[in-house]
C-alpha positions as CSV (number, residue, x, y, z in Angstrom):
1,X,-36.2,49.5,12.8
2,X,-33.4,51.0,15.0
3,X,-34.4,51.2,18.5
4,X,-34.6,54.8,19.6
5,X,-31.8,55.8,22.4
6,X,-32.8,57.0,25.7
7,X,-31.3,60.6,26.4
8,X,-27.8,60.4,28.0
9,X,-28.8,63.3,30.1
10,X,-32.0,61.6,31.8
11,X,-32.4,60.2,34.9
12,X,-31.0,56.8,33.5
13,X,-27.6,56.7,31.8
14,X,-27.6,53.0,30.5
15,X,-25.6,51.5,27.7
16,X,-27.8,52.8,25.1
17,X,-27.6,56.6,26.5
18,X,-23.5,56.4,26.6
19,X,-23.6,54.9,23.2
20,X,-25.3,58.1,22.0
21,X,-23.2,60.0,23.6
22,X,-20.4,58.8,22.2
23,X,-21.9,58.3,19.0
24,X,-22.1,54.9,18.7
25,X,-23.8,52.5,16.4
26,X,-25.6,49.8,17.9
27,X,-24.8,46.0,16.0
28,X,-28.1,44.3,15.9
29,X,-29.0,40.7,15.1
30,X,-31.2,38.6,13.0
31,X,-35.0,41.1,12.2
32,X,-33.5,43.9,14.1
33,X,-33.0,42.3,17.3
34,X,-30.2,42.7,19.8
35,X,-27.1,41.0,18.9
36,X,-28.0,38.0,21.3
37,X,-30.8,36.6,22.5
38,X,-30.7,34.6,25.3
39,X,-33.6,31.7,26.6
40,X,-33.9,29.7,29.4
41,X,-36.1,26.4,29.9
42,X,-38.4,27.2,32.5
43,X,-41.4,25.2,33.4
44,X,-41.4,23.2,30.7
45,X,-40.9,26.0,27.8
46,X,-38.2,28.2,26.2
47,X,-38.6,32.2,27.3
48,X,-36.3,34.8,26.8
49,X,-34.8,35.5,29.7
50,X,-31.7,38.6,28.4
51,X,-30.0,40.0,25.7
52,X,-26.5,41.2,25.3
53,X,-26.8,44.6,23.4
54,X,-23.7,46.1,21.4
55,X,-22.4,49.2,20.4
56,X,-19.3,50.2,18.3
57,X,-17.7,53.0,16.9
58,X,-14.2,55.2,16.3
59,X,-12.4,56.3,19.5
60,X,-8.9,57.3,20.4
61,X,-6.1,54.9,21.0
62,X,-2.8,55.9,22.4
63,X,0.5,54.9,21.1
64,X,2.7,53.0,23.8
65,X,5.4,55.3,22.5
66,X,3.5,58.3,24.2
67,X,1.5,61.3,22.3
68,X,0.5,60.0,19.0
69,X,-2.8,59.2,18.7
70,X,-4.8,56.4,16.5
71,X,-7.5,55.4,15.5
72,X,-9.1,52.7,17.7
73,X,-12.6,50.8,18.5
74,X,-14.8,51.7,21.3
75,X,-17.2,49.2,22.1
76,X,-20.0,48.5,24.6
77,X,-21.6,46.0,25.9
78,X,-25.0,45.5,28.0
79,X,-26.1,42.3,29.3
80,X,-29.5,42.1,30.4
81,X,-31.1,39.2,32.4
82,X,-34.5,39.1,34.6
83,X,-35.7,35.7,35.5
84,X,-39.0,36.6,37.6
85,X,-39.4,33.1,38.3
86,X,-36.4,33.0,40.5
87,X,-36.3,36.1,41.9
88,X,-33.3,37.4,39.8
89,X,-32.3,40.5,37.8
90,X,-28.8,41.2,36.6
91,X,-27.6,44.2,34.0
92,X,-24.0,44.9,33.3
93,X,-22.2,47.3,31.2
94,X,-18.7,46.8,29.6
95,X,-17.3,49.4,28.2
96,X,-13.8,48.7,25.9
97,X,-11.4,51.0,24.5
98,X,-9.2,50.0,21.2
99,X,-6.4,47.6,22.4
100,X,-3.5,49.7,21.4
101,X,-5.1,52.1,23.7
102,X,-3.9,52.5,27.6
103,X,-7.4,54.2,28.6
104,X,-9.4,51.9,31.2
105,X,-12.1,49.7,30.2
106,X,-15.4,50.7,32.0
107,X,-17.2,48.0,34.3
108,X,-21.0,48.5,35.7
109,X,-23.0,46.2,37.0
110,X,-26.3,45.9,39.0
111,X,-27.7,42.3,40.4
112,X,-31.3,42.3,42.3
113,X,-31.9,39.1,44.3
114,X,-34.7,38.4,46.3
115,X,-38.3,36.4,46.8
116,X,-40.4,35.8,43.6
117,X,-42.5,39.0,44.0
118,X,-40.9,40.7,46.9
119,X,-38.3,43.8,47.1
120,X,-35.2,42.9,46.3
121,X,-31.6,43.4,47.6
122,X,-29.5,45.2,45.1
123,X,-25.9,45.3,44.6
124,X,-24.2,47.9,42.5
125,X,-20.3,47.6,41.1
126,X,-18.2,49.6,39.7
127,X,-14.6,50.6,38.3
128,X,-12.6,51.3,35.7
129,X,-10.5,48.7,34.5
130,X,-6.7,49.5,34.7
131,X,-4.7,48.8,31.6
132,X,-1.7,49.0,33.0
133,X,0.1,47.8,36.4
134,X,-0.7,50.3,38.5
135,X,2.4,50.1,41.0
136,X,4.4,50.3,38.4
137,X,2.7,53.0,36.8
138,X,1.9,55.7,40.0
139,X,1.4,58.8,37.1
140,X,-0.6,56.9,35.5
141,X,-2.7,55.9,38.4
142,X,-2.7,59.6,39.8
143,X,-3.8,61.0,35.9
144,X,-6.8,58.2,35.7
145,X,-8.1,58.1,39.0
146,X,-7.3,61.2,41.1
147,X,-10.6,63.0,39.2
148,X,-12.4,60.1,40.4
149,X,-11.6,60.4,44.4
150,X,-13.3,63.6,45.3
151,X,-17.0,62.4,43.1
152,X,-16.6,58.9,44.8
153,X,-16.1,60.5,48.4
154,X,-19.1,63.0,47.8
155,X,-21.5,60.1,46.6
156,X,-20.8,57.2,49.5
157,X,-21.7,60.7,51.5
158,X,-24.8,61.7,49.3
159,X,-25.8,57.7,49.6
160,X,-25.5,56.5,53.2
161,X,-28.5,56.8,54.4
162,X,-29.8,54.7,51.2
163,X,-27.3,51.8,51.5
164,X,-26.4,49.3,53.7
165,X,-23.2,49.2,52.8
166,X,-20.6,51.3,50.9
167,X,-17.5,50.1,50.2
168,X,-14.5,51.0,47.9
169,X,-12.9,47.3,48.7
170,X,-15.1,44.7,46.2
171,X,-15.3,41.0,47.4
172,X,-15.6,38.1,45.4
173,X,-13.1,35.7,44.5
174,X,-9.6,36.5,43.8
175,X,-9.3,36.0,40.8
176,X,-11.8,39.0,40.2
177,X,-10.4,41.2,42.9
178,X,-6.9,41.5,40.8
179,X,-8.5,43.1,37.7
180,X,-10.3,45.9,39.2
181,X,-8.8,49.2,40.6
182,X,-8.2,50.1,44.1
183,X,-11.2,53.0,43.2
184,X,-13.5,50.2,42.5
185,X,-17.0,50.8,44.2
186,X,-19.8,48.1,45.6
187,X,-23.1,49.4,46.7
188,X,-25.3,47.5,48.7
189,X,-29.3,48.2,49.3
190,X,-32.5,47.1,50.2
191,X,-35.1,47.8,46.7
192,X,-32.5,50.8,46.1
193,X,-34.0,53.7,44.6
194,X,-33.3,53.9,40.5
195,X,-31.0,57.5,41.6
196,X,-28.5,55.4,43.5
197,X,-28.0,53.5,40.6
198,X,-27.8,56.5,38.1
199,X,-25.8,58.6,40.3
200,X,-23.1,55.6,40.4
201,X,-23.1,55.2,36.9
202,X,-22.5,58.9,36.0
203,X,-19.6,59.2,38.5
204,X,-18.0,56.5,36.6
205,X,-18.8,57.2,33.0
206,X,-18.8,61.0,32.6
207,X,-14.9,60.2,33.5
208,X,-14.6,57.4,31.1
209,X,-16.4,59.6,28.4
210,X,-13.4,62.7,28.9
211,X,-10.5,59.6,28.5
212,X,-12.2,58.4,25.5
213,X,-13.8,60.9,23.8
214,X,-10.5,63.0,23.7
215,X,-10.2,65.7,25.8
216,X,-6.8,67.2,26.2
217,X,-6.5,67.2,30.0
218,X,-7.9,63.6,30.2
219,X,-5.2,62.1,27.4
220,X,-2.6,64.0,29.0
221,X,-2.6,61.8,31.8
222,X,-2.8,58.3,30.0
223,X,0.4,59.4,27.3
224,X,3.4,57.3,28.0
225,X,5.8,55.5,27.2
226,X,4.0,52.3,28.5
227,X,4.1,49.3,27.9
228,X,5.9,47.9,25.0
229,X,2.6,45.7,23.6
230,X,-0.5,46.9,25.3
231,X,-2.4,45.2,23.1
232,X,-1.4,41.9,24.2
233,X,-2.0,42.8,27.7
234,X,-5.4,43.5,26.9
235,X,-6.3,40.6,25.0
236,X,-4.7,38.9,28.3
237,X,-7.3,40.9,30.7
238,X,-10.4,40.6,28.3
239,X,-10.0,36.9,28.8
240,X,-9.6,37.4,32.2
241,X,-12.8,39.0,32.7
242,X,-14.7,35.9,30.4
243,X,-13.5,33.1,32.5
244,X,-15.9,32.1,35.3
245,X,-12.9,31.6,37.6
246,X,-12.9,35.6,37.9
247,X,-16.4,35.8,37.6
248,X,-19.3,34.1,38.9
249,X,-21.5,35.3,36.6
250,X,-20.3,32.7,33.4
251,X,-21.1,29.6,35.8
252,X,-24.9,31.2,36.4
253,X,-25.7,32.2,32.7
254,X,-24.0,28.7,31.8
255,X,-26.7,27.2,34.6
256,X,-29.6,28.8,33.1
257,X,-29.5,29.3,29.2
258,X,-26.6,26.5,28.7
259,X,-22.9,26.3,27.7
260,X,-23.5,27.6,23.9
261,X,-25.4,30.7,24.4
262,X,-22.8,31.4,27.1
263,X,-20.1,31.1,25.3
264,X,-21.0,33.0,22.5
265,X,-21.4,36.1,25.4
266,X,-18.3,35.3,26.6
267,X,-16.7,35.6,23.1
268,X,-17.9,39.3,22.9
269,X,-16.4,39.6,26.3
270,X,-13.2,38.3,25.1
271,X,-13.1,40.7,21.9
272,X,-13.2,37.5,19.6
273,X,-16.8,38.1,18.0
């Protein structure tokens, strides 16, 4: 049976609520369940420990020769893990437009850390992915970004008092830092409340939802001429983001469920599943 979908206009907007709202379909695995599964030995048995969920369906692409549209592939992504045992909770979201298309890619994603049974720290991230060179490209920065400087400003505001920190500057290791925006966010807080999470997420996705859902201002500011192949620049930055030089994350899920169920996330990461 298909899992029933949160409402998109709750207090949570999670993968499953952008999917609906975007109208799509989610691909499920073996019985109905999520399209992976992912275990962990821990003390002495196998438990699920996450799942990677999928969603796919039609979305617009835009031709590098500027104004034509396509037909492309929106997909999403939402990788789940909660290992209790070790005081660890992680949930990402990856949103992709089609490859032909020059609309950002969206990135989400909350980690909790902490004592086994004790409140947490959580730290939020977000951006949207640039397709293109931004210094290169300043209208194309201005169109796909500006929207998003006045909502981000208003939110660090609205959250100050619930954060340690707000920054629009992410750390991590270079390699990382190179394939997110200058409008990237990081968050922070001590056992966060679920809002500040929410609230991020919608600043981020109700613009990602007007590029790729097709409204007429939003494509206006992504039409070209671009880049001669953007597809092949994509399939350059989706690998990017799988390799665990750019990401901490692989080397941890490769640590605790093993190289093959990591891989086969990483493949879905990469576009190649």
């Amino acid at each position: 049976m298909r899992p029933s979908a949160p409402d998109p206009g709750g207090p949570e907007l999670d993968a499953a609520g952008l999917a609906q709202r975007l109208g799509l379909e989610e691909e499920f695995g073996e019985g109905g369940a999520p399209r992976l599964v992912l275990t962990c030995e821990l003390r002495g048995q196998v438990e699920t420990i996450g799942s990677l969920r999928r969603f796919i369906g039609a979305g617009p692409a835009i031709s590098p020769e500027g104004g034509a549209r396509e037909p492309g592939r929106l997909e999403l992504l939402e990788l789940r893990l909660g290992v209790p045992l070790l005081g660890l909770a992680m949930e990402r979201v990856i949103g992709f437009a089609g490859r032909a298309s020059v609309i950002p890619h969206i990135l989400f994603s909350v980690v909790t850390t902490g004592a086994p049974g004790a409140p947490g720290a959580s730290t939020l991230t977000a951006d949207l992915l640039p397709r293109l060179d931004l210094m290169l490209h300043p209208t194309y920065a201005d169109g796909i970004y500006g929207p998003l400087a006045a909502e981000l400003e208003e939110f660090a505001r609205r959250s100050a008092d619930a954060c340690d920190e707000v920054s629009m500057a992410l750390e991590g290791p270079l390699a990382q830092r190179l394939l997110v925006s200058p409008w990237a966010s990081r968050l922070t807080a001590v056992a966060g409340p679920p809002a500040l999470r929410s609230g991020l997420f919608r600043v981020y996705a109700g613009r990602w939802v007007e590029l790729v859902s097709g409204s007429a201002g939003a494509l206006a500011s992504v039409r070209g001429p671009w880049d001669p192949e953007p597809g092949s620049r994509d399939r350059r930055l989706r690998a990017a983001l799988s390799e665990a030089r750019s990401d901490p994350l692989w080397r941890e899920l490769t640590r605790l469920c093993g190289p093959e169920q990591a891989a086969a996330v990483r493949a879905l990461v990469r576009g190649d599943g």
